[in-house]
C-alpha positions in Angstrom: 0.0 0.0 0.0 1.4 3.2 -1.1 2.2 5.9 1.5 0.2 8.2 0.3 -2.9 5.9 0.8 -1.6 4.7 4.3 -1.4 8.3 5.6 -5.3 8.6 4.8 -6.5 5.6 6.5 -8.2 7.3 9.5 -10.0 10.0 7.1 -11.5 6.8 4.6 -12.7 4.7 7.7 -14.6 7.8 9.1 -16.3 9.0 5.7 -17.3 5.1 5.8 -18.7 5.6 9.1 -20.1 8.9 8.6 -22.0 7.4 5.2 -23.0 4.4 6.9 -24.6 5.8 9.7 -26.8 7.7 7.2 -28.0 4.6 5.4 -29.1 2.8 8.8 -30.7 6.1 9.6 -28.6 7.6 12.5 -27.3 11.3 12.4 -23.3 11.6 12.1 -23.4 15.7 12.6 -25.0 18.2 15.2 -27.5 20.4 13.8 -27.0 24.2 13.9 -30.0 24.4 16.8 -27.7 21.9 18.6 -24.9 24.0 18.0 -26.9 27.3 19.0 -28.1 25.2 22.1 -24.6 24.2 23.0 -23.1 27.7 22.7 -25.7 29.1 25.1 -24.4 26.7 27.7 -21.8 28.7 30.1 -20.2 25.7 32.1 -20.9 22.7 34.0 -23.7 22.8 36.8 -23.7 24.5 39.7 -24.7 22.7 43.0 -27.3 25.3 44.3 -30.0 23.0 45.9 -28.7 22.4 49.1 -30.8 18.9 49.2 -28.1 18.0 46.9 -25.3 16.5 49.0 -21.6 17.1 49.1 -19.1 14.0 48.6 -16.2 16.1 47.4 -13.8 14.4 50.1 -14.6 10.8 49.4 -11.7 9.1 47.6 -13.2 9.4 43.9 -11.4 7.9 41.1 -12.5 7.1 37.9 -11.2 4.1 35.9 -12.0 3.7 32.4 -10.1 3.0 28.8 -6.8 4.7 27.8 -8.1 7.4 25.7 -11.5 7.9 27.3 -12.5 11.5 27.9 -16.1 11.1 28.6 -16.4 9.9 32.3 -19.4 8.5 33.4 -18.5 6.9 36.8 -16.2 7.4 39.5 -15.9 5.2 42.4 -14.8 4.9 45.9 -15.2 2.2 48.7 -15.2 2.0 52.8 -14.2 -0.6 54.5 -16.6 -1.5 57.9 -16.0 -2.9 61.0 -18.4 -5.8 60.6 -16.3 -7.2 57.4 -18.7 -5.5 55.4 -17.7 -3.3 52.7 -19.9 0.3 51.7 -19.2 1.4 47.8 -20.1 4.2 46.2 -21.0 4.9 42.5 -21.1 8.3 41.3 -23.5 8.8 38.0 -22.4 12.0 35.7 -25.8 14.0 36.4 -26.1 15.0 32.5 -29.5 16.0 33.0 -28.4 18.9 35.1 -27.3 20.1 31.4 -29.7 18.5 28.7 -33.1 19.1 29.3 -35.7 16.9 28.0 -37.0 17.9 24.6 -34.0 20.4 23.9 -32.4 20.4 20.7 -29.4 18.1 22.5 -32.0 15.8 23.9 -33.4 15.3 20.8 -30.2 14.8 18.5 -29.4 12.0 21.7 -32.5 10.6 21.3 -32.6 9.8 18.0 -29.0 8.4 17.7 -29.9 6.5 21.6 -26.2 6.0 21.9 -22.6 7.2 21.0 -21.2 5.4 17.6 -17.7 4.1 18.4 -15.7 3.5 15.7 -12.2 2.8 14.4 -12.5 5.8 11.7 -13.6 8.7 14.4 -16.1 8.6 17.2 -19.6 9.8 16.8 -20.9 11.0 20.4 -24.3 11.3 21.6 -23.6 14.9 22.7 -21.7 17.5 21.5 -18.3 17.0 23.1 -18.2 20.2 25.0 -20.2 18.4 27.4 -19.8 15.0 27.3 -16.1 15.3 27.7 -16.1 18.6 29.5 -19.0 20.2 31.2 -21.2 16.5 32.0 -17.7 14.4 32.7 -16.3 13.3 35.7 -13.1 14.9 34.7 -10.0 15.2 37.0 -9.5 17.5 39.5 -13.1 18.6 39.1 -15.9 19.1 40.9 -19.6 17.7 39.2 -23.0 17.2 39.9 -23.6 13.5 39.8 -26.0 11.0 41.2 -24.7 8.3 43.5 -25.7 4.9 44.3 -24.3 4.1 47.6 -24.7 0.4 48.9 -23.5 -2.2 51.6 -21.8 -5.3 51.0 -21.6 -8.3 52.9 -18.8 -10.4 53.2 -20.3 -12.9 51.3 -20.4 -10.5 48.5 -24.9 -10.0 48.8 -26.4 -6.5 48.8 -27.4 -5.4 52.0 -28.9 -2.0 51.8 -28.9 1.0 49.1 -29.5 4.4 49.3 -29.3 6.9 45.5 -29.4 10.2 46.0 -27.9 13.6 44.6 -24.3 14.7 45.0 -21.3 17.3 44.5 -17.7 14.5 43.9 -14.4 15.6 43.0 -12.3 12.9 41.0 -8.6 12.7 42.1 -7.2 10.2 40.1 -7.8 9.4 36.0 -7.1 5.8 35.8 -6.8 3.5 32.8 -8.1 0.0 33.2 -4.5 -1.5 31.6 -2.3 0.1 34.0 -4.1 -0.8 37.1 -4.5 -4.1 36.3 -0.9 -4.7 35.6 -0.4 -3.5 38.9 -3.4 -5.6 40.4 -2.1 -8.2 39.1 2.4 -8.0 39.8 2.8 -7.2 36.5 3.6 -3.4 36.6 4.4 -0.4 38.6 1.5 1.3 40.2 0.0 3.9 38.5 1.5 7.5 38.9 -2.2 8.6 39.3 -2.8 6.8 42.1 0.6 6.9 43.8 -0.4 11.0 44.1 -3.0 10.2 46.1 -2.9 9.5 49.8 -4.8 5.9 50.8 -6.1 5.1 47.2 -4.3 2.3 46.3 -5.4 1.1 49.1 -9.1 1.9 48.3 -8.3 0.2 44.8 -7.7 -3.3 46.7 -10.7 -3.0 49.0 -12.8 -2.1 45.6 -11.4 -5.2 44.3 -11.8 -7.7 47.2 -15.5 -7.1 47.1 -16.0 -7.1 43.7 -14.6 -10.4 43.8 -17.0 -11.6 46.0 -20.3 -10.0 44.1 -18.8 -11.5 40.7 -18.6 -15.2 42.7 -22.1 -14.6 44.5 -23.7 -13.4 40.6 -22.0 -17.0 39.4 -23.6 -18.9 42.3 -26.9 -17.5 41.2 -26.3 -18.7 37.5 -24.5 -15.3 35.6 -21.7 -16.4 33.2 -18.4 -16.4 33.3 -17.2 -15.3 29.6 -14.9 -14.4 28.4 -14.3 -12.1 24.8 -11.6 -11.0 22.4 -12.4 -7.3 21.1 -10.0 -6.1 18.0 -8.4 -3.0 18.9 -7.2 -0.8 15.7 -3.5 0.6 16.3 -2.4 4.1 14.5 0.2 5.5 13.9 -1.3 9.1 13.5 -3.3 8.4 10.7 -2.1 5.8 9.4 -3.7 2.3 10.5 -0.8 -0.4 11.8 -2.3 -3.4 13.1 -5.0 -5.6 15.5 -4.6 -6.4 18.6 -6.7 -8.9 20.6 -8.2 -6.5 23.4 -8.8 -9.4 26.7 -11.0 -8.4 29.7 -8.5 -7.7 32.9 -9.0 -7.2 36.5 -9.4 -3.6 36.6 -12.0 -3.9 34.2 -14.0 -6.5 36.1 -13.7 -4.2 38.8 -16.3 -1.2 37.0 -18.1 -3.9 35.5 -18.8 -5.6 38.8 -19.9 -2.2 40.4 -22.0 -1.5 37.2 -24.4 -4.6 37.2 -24.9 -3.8 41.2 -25.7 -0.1 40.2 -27.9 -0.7 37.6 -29.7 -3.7 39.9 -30.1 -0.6 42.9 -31.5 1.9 40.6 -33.9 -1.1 38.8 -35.4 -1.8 42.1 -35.3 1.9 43.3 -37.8 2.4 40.4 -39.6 -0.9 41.9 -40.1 0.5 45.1 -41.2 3.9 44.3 -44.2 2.2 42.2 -42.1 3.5 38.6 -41.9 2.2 35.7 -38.7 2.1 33.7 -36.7 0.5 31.6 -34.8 -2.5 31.4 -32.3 -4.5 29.3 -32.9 -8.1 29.1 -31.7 -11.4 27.3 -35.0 -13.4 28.1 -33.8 -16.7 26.7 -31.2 -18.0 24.9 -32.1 -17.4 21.1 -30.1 -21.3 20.0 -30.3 -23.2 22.9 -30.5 -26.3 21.1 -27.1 -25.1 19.2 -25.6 -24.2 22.8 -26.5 -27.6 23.8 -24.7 -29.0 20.7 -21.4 -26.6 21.4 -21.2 -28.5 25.2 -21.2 -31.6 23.2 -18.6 -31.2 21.2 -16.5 -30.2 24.6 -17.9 -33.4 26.1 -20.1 -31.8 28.7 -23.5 -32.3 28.3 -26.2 -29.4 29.0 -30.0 -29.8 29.7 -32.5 -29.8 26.7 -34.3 -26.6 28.7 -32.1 -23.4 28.7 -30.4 -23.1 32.3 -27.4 -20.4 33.2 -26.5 -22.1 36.4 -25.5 -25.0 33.9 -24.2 -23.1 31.1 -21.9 -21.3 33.8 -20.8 -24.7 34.7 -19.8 -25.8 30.8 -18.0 -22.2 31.0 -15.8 -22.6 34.0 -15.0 -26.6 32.7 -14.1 -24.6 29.7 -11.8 -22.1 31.0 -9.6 -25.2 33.0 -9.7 -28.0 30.0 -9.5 -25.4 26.7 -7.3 -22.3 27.8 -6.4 -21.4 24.7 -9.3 -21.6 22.8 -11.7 -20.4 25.8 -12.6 -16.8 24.1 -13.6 -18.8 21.1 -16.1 -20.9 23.3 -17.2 -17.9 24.9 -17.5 -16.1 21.3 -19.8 -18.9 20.0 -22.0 -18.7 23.0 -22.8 -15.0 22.7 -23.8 -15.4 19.4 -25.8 -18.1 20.1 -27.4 -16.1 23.4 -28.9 -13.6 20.8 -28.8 -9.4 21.5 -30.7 -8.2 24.1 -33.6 -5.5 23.8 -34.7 -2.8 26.0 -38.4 -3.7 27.7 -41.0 -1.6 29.5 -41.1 -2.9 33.5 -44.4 -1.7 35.1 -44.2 -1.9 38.9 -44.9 -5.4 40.1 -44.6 -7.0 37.1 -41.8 -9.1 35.4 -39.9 -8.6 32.1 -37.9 -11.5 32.7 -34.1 -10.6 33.8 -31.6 -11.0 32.4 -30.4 -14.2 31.4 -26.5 -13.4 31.1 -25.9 -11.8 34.3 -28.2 -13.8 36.4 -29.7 -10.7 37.8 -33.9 -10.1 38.0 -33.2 -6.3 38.6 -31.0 -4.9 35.7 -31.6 -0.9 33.8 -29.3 0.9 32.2 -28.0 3.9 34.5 -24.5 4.3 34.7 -23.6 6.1 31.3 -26.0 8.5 30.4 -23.2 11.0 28.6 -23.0 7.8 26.0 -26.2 5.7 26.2 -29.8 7.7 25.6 -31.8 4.9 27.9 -29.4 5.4 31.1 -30.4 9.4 30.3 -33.8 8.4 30.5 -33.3 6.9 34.0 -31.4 9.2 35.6 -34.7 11.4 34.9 -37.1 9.1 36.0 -34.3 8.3 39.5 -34.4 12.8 40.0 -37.7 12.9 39.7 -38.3 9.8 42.2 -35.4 11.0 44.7 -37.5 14.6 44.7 -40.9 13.7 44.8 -41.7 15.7 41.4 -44.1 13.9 39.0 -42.7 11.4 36.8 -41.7 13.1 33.2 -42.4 9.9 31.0 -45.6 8.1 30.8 -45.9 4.5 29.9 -46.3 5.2 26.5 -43.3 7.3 26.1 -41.4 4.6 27.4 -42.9 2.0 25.5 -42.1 3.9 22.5 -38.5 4.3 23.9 -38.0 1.3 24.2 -38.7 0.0 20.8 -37.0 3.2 19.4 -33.5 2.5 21.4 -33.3 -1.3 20.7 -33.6 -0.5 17.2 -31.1 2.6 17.0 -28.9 1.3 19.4 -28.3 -2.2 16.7 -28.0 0.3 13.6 -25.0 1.7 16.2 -23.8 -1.4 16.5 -23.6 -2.4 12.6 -22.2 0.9 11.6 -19.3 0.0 14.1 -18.9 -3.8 12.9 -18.9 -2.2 9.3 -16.3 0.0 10.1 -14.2 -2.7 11.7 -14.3 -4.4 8.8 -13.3 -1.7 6.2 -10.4 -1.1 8.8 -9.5 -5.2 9.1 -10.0 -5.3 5.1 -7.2 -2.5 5.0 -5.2 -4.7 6.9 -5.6 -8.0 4.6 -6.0 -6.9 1.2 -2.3 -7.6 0.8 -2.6 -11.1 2.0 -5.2 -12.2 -0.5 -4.2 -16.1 -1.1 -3.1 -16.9 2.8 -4.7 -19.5 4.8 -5.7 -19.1 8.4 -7.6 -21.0 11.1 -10.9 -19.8 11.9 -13.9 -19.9 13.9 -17.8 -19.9 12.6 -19.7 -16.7 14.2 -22.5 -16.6 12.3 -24.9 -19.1 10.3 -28.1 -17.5 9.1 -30.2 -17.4 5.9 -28.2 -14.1 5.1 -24.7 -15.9 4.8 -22.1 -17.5 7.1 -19.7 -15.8 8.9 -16.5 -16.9 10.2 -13.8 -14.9 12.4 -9.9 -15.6 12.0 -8.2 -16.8 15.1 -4.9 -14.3 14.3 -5.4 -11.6 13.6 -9.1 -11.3 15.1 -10.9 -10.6 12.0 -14.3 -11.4 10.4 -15.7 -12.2 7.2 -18.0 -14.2 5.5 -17.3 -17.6 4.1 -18.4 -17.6 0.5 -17.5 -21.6 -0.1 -17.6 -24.6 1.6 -20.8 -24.0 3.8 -22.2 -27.3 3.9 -22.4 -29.0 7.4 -20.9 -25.8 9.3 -22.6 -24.4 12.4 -21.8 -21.5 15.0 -18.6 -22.7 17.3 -17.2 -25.0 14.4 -13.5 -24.0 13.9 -11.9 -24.6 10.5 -9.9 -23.3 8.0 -10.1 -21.2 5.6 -7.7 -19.3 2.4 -8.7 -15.4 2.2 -10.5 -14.6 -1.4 -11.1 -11.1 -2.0 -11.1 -7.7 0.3 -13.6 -4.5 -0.4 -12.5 -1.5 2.1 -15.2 0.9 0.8 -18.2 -2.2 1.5 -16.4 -3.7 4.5 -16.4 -7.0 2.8 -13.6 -9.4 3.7 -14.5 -12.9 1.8 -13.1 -16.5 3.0 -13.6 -19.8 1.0 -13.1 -23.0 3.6 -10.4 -25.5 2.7 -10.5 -29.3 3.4 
């Protein structure tokens, strides 16, 4: 590829993204009343309300991806006397800022979600706030809302309380450098050597989200386990994949996540709201699932069960190591996408199936995700007593909007990654690799390459193939403008 090309790469990926976000329907630029809007906005919000309380001193920190700018979460944790443990979440209050049916709110709610993407990212709100004025940034003081809860030592929620608060973060930490130092691999973090007591409060946030994760496995969630591609640069010009693994630090957030979006679920519940909810209310291919345990001699029940399936997971992860993300892989496919639900106050949309939890919403990043802004209105409104500013109907329609827009998202970044991976391979055109089947529908067959982690569809050779097969395959053709990336199988 000539250099001339190469030096381009980043500015063809994004006018891929920015015209495929079109076609599914999604808006890649702000409007001019958005712009207006934004301009009119003089800096981040003031506390004023003195219902609203002040956390400042807590030991905030927020820990998130290398090159993340907008912070949704900080965290800090208390250790108690009894062995129990008392965390805190704090929620960037973005609808201190955005105010429903503004010309912001209404460019968020149409896209439902920030568009990530390998050519440029697409956010949800102009980036003056979500990386400024509605982020958790360092050394600075925000509105948020915090979900504060007790722990047990056995890992089980005892108590929760959410209410409105003024936090200060004093560390920006990346979930690759604190694991490394979780786990003896690396120096701690400057970040967090600059504070007084935080690495500390790193380890205690750690210890108990051990125990939650274990107690959420006990109760049927499952243990997988992913590889994400991660596109490397070099300014502009696109280098190579990496295999992206889940690590410590990361489990960390995620584990205080589920149990934040399970408090502000059943706050909701209790206050007689309705909200909504993301669920995976059954396996979409059980009967395949059953088929993959076979194959790994472990045999599943005919009915869908996720204490079970957790069990074929964790016999997994000891007997096939290395090819334990490609198990894990197969089984998300096979689990289906879930969808965001209506749950009406003493009724049941079902749980969700993945995480083993009955109480699950979407809370925790509302400068990237439309629903979780949603629920932080529907949480203010509940925390002060004001009437409720959705009706069923509106969030019925919600609902069915976000699941939609939030899956166009989600194809406008797979497409992207494969224009960028088709970059990448369409000088190896002719090269075999070893592969494992993704996808099997009456749209095509897709396979993903073991190294690098790639996919494309299989054009030859379907006959006999189902999702979790591994096999090999000889690259055919490359289109970086389509995203198509085209494998035939061999043998």
């Amino acid at each position: 590829m000539n250099q001339a090309i190469e030096t381009k790469h980043r500015q063809i990926l994004y006018k891929i993204a920015h015209r495929a976000m079109i076609e599914r329907g999604l808006l890649p630029d702000f409007s001019s009343e958005v712009i207006n809007e934004m301009e009119k906005i003089p800096g981040p919000a003031k506390r004023g309300n003195t219902a609203i309380r002040n956390q400042r001193k807590l030991l905030w920190c927020s820990i998130d991806n290398d090159d993340s700018r907008d912070l949704d979460q900080l965290t800090t944790a208390e250790a108690m006397d009894n062995g129990f443990v008392k965390i805190f979440i704090a929620i960037a209050d973005v609808d201190a800022l955005v105010k429903k049916m503004s010309a912001i709110d209404k460019h968020a709610g149409h896209n439902t979600t920030s568009v990530y993407t390998s050519g440029g990212i697409f956010p949800m709100l102009p980036e003056k706030l979500s990386t400024n004025y509605t982020s958790l940034n360092l050394n600075s003081e925000r509105l948020s809302i915090v979900v504060e809860m007790i722990i047990d030592s056995d890992g089980a929620l005892k108590s929760y309380d959410i209410y409105r608060s003024l936090v200060f973060n004093y560390a920006k930490l990346a979930y690759n450098s604190v694991a490394q130092w979780l786990e003896g691999k690396g120096p701690m973090p400057e970040a967090m050597a600059s504070v007084k007591g935080l690495a500390e409060n790193i380890r205690i946030q750690k210890t108990i989200s051990e125990k939650m994760r274990t107690l959420r496995y006990l109760h049927g969630a499952l243990d997988l386990e992913t590889i994400e591609a991660n596109f490397i640069f070099s300014g502009d010009s696109l280098q190579s994949i990496e295999a992206q693994k889940g690590n410590e630090a990361k489990e960390i957030i995620q584990d205080f996540m589920i149990a934040a979006n399970g408090a502000t679920a059943r706050f909701l519940e209790d206050k007689k709201i309705p909200s909504i909810r993301r669920v995976v209310r059954t396996p979409k291919r059980w009967d395949r699932i059953v088929e993959v345990a076979a194959e790994h001699k472990f045999k599943l029940p005919i009915q869908p069960d996720s204490k079970e399936l957790d069990k074929f997971l964790t016999y997994a992860r000891a007997n096939f190591t290395e090819s334990f993300p490609d198990i894990s892989l197969a089984i998300i496919k096979l689990l289906g996408s879930g969808e965001y639900v209506i749950e009406l106050p003493g009724a049941d949309s079902g749980g969700h199936f993945g995480l083993a939890v009955k109480d699950y919403s979407h809370s925790t990043a509302p400068n990237r995700r439309y629903p979780d802004l949603v629920t932080q209105r529907l949480l203010k409104a509940a925390i002060s007593g004001n009437s409720q500013p959705y009706s069923v109907e509106d969030l019925q329609e919600l609902a069915v909007h976000c699941t939609e827009l939030e899956d166009a998202a989600r194809k406008v970044e797979r497409q992207v990654q494969k224009s960028a991976a088709a970059m990448l391979l369409e000088s190896r055109i002719g090269e075999q690799f070893d592969a494992i089947v993704t996808g099997v529908s009456d749209k095509g067959t897709w396979v993903r390459l073991l190294n690098p982690p790639v996919e494309g569809r299989l054009m030859h050779g379907l006959e006999g193939i189902d999702i979790g097969n591994k096999i090999r395959v000889q690259l055919m053709d490359t289109n970086v403008e389509k995203g198509f990336i085209d494998f035939k199988r061999i043998g």
